[in-house]
C-alpha positions in Angstrom: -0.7 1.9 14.9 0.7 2.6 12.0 2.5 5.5 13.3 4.2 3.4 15.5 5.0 0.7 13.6 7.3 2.9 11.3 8.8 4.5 14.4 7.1 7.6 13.4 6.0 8.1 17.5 7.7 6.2 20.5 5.1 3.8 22.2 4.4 5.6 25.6 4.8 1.9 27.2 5.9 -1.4 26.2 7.6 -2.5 22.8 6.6 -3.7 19.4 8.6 -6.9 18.1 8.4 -7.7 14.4 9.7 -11.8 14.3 11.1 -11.5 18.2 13.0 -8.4 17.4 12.3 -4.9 19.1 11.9 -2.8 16.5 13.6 0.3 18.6 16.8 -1.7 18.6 16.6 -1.4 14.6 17.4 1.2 12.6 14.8 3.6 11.2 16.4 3.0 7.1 16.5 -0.8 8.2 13.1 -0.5 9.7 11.7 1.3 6.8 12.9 -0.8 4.5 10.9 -3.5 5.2 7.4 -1.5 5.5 5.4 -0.4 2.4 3.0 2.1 2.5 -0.1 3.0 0.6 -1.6 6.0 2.0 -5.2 7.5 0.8 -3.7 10.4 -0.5 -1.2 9.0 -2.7 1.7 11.0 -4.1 2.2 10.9 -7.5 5.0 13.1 -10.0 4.6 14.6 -13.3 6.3 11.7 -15.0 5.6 8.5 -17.1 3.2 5.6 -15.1 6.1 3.4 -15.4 8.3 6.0 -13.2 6.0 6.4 -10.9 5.6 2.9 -10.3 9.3 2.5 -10.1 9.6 5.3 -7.6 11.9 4.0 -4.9 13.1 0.9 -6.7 16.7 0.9 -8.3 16.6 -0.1 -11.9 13.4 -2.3 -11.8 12.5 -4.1 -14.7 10.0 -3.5 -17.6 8.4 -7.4 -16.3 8.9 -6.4 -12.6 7.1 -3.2 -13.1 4.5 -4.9 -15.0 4.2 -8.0 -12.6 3.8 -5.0 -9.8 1.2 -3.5 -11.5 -0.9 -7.0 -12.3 -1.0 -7.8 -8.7 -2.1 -4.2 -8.1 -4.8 -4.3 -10.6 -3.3 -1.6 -12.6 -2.1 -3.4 -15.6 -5.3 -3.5 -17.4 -6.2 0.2 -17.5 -2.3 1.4 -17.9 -2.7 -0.9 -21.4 -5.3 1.5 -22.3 -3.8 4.4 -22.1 -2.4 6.4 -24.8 1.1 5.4 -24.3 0.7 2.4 -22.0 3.3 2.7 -19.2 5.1 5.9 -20.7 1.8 7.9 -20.7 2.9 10.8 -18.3 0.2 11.3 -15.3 0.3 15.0 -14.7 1.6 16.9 -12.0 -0.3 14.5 -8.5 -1.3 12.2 -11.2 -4.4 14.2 -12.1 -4.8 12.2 -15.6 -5.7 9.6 -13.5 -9.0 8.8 -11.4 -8.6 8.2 -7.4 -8.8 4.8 -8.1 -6.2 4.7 -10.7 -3.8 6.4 -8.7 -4.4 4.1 -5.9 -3.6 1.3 -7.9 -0.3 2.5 -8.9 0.4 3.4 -5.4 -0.1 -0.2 -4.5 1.9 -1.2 -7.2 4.9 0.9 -6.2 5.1 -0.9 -3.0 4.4 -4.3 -4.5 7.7 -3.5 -6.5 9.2 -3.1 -3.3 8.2 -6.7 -2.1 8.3 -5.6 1.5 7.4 -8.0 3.9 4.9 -5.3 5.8 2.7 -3.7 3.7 0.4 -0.4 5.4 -2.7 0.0 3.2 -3.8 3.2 5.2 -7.6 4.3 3.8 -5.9 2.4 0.3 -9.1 1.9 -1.3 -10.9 5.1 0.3 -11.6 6.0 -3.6 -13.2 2.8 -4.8 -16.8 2.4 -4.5 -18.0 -0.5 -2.5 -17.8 -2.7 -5.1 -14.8 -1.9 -6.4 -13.3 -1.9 -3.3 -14.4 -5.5 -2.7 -13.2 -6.8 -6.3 -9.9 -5.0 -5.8 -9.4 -6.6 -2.5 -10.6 -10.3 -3.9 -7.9 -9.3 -6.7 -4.7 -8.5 -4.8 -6.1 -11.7 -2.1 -2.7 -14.2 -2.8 -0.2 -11.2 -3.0 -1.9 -9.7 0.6 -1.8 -12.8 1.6 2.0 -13.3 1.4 3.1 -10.6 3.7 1.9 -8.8 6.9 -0.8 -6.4 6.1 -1.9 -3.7 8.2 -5.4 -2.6 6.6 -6.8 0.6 8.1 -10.4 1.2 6.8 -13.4 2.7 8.1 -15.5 0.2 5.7 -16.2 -3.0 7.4 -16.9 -4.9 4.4 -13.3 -4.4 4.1 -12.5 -6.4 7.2 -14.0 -9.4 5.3 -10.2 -10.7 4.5 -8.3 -10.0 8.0 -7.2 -12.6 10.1 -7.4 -10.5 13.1 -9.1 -7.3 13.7 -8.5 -4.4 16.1 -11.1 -1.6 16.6 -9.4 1.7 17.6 -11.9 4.8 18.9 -10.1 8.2 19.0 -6.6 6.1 19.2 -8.0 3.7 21.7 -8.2 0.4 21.0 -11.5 -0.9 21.7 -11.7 -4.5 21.0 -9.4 -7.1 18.9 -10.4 -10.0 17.6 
C-alpha cells in the first residue's frame, strides 16, 4: 500500500484519489511532497541531531526543530546528551539506540508537516510498552494528518480508525 501510495509501483487496476484527485495525474515531486515517511530502518548521517532532524527541510528553525522533536518524543533524551542537539550521531546514527533513532526519524517528518505521514514498522524497535507510550505520545499530532501505520503488532492498531489486514500483499479484511 505504501508502495503505491508514493507511486513507487502502478496499481495493476483502478486508481487511488487522495481528496478527489488521482494521484497518477500528479506529479511524483508534488506527490512526494506531501507524504512523510518513517521507515524501520531509518537512515541517519554522521552529523549533529539537529541536522539530522532538519534533513530535507530548508532553513528550519532552532523552535521548529525542537517543536518537531517534542511531538516525536525525542526532545527529552536529545536534552541529555552531551551536546543537546549538536551532539553528532555517528555514521547511521549508531550513538543512538533503535528507539532513539526512530524518534528522530519521526521528527524529521514532523518538521516536514506533511499531510500523509507512512510510519512503516516505525516503532519496530520499542518494546511493547514503549511502543504503546510513544503512540499515546505522538496521539494529537497523528491525529491531525492521514496516517498509514504498518505494524505487525496489534496492540498497535489500538489508535486506527480503520484497519486493513494484508496476507502476502493480499488484502484480507478491512475494517
Amino acid at each position: 500500500m505504501a508502495h503505491l501510495l508514493m507511486r513507487l509501483h502502478e496499481p495493476s487496476k483502478g486508481s487511488i484519489f487522495i481528496d478527489g484527485v488521482d494521484i497518477a495525474t500528479v506529479s511524483l515531486h508534488s506527490l512526494r511532497s506531501q507524504i512523510g515517511v518513517v521507515p524501520q530502518h531509518v537512515l541517519l548521517f554522521n552529523a549533529s541531531v539537529r541536522d539530522n532532524i532538519a534533513y530535507g527541510r530548508p532553513e528550519p528553525t532552532q523552535d521548529e526543530i525542537e517543536a518537531a522533536a517534542r511531538s516525536a518524543r525525542a526532545h527529552d533524551f536529545i536534552i541529555q546528551l552531551p551536546q543537546g542537539y549538536q551532539t553528532p550521531i555517528g555514521d547511521r546514527g549508531v550513538r543512538l539506540s533503535g528507539g532513539q533513532q526512530q524518534r528522530l526519524a519521526l521528527a524529521r517528518a514532523l518538521l516536514k508537516d506533511p499531510p500523509i505521514l507512512i510510519l512503516d514498522e516505525a516503532t519496530a524497535m520499542f518494546d511493547p510498552e514503549g511502543e504503546r507510550e510513544f503512540l499515546q505520545g505522538c496521539v494529537d499530532v497523528l491525529r491531525q494528518r492521514t496516517v498509514l501505520l504498518i505494524t505487525h503488532r496489534p496492540a498497535s492498531l489500538a489508535l486506527a480508525d480503520r484497519v486493513f489486514k494484508l496476507d502476502d500483499g493480499i488484502m484480507t479484511s478491512a475494517g
